[in-house]
C-alpha positions as semicolon CSV with decimal commas, in nm:
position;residue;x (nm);y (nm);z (nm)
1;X;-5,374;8,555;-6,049
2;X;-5,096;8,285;-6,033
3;X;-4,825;8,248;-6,284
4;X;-4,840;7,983;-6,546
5;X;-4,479;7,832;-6,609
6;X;-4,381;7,483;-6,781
7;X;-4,437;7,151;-6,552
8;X;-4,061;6,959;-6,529
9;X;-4,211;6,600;-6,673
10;X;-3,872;6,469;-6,685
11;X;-3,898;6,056;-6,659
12;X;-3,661;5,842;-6,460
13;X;-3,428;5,562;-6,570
14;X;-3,727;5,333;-6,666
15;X;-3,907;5,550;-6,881
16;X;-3,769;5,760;-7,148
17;X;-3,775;6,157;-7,136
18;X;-4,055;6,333;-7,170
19;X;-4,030;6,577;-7,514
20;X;-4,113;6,977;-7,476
21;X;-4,489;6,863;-7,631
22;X;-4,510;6,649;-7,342
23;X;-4,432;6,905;-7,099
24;X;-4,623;7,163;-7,231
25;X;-4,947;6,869;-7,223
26;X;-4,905;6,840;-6,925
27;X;-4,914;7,211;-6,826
28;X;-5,196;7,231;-7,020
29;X;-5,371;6,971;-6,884
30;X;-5,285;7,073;-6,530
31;X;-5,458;7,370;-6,589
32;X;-5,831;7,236;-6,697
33;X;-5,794;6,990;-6,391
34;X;-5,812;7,283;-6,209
35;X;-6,099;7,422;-6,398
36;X;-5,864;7,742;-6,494
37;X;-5,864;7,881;-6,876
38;X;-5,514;8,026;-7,045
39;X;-5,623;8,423;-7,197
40;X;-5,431;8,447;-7,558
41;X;-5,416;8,746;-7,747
42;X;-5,275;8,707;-8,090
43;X;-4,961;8,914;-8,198
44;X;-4,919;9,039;-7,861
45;X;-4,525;9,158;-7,817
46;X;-4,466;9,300;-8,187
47;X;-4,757;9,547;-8,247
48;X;-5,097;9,680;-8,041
49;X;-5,350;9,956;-8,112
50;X;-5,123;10,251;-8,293
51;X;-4,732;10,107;-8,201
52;X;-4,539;9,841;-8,322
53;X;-4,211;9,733;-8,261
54;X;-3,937;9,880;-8,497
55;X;-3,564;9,802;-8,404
56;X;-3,651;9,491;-8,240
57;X;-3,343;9,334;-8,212
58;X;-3,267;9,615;-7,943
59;X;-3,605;9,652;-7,834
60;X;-3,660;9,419;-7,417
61;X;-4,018;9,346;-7,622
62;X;-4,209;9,457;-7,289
63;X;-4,462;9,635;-7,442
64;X;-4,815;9,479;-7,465
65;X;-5,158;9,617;-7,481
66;X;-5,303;9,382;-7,239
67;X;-5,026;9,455;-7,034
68;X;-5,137;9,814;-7,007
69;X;-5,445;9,770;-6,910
70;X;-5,450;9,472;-6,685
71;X;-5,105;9,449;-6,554
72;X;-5,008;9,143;-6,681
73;X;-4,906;8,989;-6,985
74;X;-5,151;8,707;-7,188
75;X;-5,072;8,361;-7,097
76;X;-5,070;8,264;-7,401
77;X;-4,937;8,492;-7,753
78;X;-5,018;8,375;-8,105
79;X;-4,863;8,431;-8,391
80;X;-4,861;8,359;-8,785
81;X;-4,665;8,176;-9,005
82;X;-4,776;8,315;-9,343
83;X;-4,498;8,433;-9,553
84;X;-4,265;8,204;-9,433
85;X;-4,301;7,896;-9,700
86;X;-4,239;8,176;-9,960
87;X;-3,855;8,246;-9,747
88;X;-4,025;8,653;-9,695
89;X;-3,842;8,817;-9,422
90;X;-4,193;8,904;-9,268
91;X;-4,489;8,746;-9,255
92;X;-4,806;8,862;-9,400
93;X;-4,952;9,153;-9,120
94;X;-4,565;9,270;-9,160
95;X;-4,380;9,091;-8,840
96;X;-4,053;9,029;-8,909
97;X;-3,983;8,650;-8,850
98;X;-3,667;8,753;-8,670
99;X;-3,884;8,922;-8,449
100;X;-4,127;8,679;-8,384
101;X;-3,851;8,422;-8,326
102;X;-3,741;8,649;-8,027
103;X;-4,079;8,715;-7,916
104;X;-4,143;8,346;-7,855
105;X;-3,850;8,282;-7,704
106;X;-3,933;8,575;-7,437
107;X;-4,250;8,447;-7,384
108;X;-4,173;8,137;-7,320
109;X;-3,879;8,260;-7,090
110;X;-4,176;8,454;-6,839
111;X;-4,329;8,131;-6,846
112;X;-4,536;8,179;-7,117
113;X;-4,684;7,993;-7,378
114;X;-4,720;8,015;-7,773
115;X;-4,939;7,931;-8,048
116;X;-4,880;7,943;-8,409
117;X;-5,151;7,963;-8,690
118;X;-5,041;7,964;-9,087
119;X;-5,168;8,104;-9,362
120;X;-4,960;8,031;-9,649
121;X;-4,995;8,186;-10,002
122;X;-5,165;8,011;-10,252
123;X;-4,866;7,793;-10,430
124;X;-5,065;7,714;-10,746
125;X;-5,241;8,078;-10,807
126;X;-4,968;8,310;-10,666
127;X;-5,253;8,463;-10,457
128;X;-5,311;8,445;-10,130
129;X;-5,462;8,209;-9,861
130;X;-5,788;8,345;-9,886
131;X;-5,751;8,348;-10,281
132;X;-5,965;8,021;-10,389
133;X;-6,051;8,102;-10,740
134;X;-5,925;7,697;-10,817
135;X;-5,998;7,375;-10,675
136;X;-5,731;7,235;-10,746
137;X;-5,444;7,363;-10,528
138;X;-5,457;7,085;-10,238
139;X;-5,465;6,839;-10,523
140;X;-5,168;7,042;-10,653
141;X;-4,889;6,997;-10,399
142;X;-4,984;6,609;-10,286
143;X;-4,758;6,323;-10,361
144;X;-4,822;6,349;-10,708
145;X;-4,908;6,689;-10,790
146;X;-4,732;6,878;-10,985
147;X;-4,610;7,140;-10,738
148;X;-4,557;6,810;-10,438
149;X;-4,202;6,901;-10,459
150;X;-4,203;7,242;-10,415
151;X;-4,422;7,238;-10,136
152;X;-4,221;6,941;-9,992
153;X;-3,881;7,072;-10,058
154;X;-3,892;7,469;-10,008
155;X;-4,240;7,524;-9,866
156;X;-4,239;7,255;-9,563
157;X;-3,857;7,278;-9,518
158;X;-3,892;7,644;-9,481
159;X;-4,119;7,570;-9,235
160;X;-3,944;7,358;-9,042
161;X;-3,623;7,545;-9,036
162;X;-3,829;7,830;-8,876
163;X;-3,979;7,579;-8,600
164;X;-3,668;7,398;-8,550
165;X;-3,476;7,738;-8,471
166;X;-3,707;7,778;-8,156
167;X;-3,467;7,577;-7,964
168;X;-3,715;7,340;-7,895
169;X;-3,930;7,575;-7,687
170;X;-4,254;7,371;-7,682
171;X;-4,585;7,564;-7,879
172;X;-4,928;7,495;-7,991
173;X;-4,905;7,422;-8,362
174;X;-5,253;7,474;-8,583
175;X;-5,178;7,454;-8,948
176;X;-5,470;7,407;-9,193
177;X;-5,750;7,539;-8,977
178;X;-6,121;7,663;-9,079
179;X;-6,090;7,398;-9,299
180;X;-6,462;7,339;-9,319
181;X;-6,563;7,687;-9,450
182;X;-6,463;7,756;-9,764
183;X;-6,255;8,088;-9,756
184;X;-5,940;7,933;-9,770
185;X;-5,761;7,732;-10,062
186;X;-5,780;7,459;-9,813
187;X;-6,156;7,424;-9,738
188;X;-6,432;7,246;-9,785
189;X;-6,538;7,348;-10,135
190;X;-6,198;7,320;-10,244
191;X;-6,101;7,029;-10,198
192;X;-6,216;6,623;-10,040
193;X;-6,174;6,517;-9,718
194;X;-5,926;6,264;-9,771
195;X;-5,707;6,541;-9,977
196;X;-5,800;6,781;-9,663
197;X;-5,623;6,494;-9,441
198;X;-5,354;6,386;-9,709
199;X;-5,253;6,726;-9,620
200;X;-5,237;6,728;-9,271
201;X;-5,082;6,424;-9,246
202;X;-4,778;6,512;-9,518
203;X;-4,717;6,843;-9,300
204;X;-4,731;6,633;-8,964
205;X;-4,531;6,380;-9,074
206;X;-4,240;6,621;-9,224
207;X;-4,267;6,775;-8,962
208;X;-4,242;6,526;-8,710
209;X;-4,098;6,213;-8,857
210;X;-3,834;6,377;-9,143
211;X;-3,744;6,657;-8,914
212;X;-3,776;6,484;-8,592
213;X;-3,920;6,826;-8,427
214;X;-4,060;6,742;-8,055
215;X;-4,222;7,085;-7,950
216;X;-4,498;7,128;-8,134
217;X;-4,841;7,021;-7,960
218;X;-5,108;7,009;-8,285
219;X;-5,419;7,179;-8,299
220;X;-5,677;7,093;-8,527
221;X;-5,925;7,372;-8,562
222;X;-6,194;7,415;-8,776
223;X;-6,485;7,668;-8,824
224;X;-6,770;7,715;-8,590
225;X;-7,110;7,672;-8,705
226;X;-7,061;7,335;-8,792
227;X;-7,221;6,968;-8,721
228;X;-7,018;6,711;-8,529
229;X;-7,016;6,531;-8,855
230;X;-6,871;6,809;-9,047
231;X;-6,621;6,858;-8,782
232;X;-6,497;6,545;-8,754
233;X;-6,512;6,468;-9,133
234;X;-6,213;6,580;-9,181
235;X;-6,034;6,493;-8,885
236;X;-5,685;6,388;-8,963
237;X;-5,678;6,113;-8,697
238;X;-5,573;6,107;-8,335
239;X;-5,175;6,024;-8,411
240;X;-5,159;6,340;-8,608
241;X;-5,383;6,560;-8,345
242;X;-5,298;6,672;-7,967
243;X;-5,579;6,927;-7,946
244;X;-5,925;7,000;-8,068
245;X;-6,007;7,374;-8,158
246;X;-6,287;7,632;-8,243
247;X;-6,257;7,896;-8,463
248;X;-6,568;8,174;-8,327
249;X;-6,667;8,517;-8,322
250;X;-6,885;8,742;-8,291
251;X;-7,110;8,955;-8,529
252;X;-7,281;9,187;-8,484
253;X;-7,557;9,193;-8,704
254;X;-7,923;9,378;-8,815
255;X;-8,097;9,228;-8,512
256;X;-7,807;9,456;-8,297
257;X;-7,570;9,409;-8,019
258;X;-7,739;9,232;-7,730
259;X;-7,874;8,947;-7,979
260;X;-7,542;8,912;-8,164
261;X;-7,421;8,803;-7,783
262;X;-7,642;8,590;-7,734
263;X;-7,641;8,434;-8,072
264;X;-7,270;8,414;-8,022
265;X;-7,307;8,226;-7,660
266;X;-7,583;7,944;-7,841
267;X;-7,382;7,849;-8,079
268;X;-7,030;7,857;-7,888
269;X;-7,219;7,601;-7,633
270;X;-7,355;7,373;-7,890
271;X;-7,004;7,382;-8,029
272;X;-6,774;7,328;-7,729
273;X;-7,074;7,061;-7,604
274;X;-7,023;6,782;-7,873
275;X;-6,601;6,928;-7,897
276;X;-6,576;6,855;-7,495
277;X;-6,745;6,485;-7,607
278;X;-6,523;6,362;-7,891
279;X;-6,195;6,536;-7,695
280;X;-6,325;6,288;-7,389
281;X;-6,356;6,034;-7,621
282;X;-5,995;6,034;-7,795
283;X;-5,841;6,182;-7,477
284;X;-5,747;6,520;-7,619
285;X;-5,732;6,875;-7,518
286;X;-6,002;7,092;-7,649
287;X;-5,962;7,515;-7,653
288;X;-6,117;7,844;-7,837
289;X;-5,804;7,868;-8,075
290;X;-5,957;8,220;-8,223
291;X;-6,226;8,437;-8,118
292;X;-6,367;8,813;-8,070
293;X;-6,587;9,102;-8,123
294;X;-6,429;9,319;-8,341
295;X;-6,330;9,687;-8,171
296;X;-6,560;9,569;-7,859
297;X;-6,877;9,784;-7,846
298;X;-7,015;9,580;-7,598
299;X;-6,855;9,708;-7,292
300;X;-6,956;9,370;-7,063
301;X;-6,855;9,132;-7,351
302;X;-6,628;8,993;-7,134
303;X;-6,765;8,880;-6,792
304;X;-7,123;8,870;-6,977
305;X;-7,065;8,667;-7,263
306;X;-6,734;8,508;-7,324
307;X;-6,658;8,412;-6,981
308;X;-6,979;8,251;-6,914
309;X;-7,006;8,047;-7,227
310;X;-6,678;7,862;-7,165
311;X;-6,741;7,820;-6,761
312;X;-6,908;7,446;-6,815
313;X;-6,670;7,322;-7,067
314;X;-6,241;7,192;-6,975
315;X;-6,093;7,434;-7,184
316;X;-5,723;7,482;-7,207
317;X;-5,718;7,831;-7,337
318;X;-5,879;8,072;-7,507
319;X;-5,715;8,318;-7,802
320;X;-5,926;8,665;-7,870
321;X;-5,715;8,810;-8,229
322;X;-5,472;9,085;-8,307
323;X;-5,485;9,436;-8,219
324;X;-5,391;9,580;-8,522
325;X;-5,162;9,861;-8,505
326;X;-5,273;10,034;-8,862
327;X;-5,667;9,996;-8,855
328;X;-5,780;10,218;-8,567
329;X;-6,138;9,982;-8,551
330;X;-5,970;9,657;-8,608
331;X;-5,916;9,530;-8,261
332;X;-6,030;9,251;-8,037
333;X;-5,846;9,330;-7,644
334;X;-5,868;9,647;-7,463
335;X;-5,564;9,891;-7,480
336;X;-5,434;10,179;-7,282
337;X;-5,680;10,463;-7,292
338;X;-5,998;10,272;-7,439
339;X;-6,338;10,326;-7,261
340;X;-6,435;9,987;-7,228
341;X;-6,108;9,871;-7,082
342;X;-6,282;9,784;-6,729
343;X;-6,469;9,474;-6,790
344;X;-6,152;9,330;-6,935
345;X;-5,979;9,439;-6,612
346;X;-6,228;9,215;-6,451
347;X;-6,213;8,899;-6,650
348;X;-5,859;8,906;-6,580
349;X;-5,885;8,899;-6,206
350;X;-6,137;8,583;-6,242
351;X;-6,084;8,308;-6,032
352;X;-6,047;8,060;-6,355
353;X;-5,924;8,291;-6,594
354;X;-5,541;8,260;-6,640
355;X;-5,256;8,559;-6,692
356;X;-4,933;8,568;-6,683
357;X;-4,857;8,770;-6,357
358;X;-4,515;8,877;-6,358
């Protein structure tokens, strides 16, 4: 499987330079035209199934759980952002940002590529993301709000200190996502669309116009199971978006494994059907920002189910999640020594299915 690596985009002297977003667009973009499909696995580098990286300032980071079973590492490595509006030296699953900041940079220096997701604590409750006991938080820290300057001034600056110490490796930014499900303070029962995109737009534009950050490539990801309408309701608009995401596992329910697959498949092809039309439609990239069957008990998940859902539709990349290194069952890629590892072997060696081959 080739190597994926940054394209050079740099412009000549009648056309200014391209930015690190730009770049990394058009790596991106390179890839679909070719049919091929970036493999992500979230937290890869800091922690897999029972390790995790403790002196990592002296630690090469070489250790991966999808390295050790296929060889090679993902293409792309997620991370999260949670913990880091607060100023915590760690984020919430316990990665130390000063690791993470070095893990990215590796990455991106074996021609990899990252993505970050955020789940910041709740500012108005003190709880967490997934706390939504009020409706009122969104509402809270908006021009206006009585918590708009904290959020502005140590929350989003915070923030962008982080991002801006990258060195302006280019990443895949996707802040605010699942937005139309309701288990975050930021979703659809807890607060309007126009707040939803008041809030999109305030980080963007921070981000972007106050900071003057050119690396980060935005994601806008909601929920699966969702209508067209419902996904686009609360679509920030096409300045403030780069790429369209899908949020969408697998579960395995009463009716057992073999139906939860197929269940999964349906729905992931209506999804990515009317997702592939509106990112045609406002020229965008489109990609499976999260997805997974928890501890894999199907031992052909891969090539039987994942791979062929996405096969018909241009997508950039696809993320499965974290590997956790403290919750023997909580898992979502093969690692050394699991019986299933095989079929995962396989997908990797797929024609259109991308690694990064050292």
């Amino acid at each position: 499987m080739a190597a994926i690596g940054l394209v050079s985009c740099g412009g000549g002297n009648d056309k200014p330079m391209e930015t690190p977003k730009d770049q990394l667009v058009h790596t991106l973009f390179s890839h679909v035209e070719k049919g091929e499909i970036l493999y992500g696995h979230q937290d890869d580098l800091s922690y897999g199934h029972a390790w995790k990286v403790e002196d990592w300032e002296n630690d090469d980071l070489t250790r991966s759980d999808v390295k050790a079973v296929t060889g090679k590492y993902p293409a792309i490595v997620g991370f999260d952002l949670g913990g880091i509006e607060m100023g915590d030296k760690a984020n919430l699953d316990s990665v130390d940002f000063g690791l993470m900041r070095k893990a990215v940079l590796t990455h991106a220096k074996r021609g990899g590529i990252v993505t970050f997701s955020w789940h910041p604590r709740n500012p108005l409750t003190g709880g967490d993301a997934w706390d939504v006991s009020s409706d009122q938080v969104v509402k809270s820290i908006l021009e206006g709000g009585e918590l708009h300057e904290v959020f502005m001034d140590k929350w989003l600056r915070n923030l962008g200190d982080f991002l801006e110490s990258l060195e302006g490796t280019p990443v895949i930014f996707r802040p605010w996502h699942e937005n139309v499900g309701s288990w975050f303070w930021w979703g659809g029962k807890l607060c309007t669309e126009q707040q939803y995109k008041e809030l999109y737009r305030t980080t963007w534009t921070y981000l972007v116009k106050a900071r003057g950050l050119t690396n980060l490539l935005w994601c806008y990801s909601p929920n699966s199971n969702i209508s067209v309408e419902e996904y686009m309701g609360r679509y920030p608009g096409d300045e403030f978006v780069d790429m369209l995401g899908l949020d969408h596992y697998e579960y395995v329910g009463e009716d057992g494994l073999e139906e939860a697959g197929v269940r999964f498949a349906e729905e992931l092809k209506r999804s990515l059907t009317y997702i592939n039309r509106v990112a045609t439609e406002h020229h965008k990239l489109m990609c499976l920002s999260e997805t997974g069957l928890e501890s894999l008990p199907d031992p052909d998940w891969w090539t039987k189910v994942l791979h062929p859902a996405l096969t018909d539709f241009p997508v950039a990349y696809v993320l499965t999640w974290r590997n956790a290194h403290d919750k023997p069952d909580h898992f979502y890629a093969p690692w050394e020594g699991f019986a299933n590892a095989s079929d995962f072997e396989a997908f990797s060696s797929l024609d259109d299915i991308v690694f990064l081959n050292l």
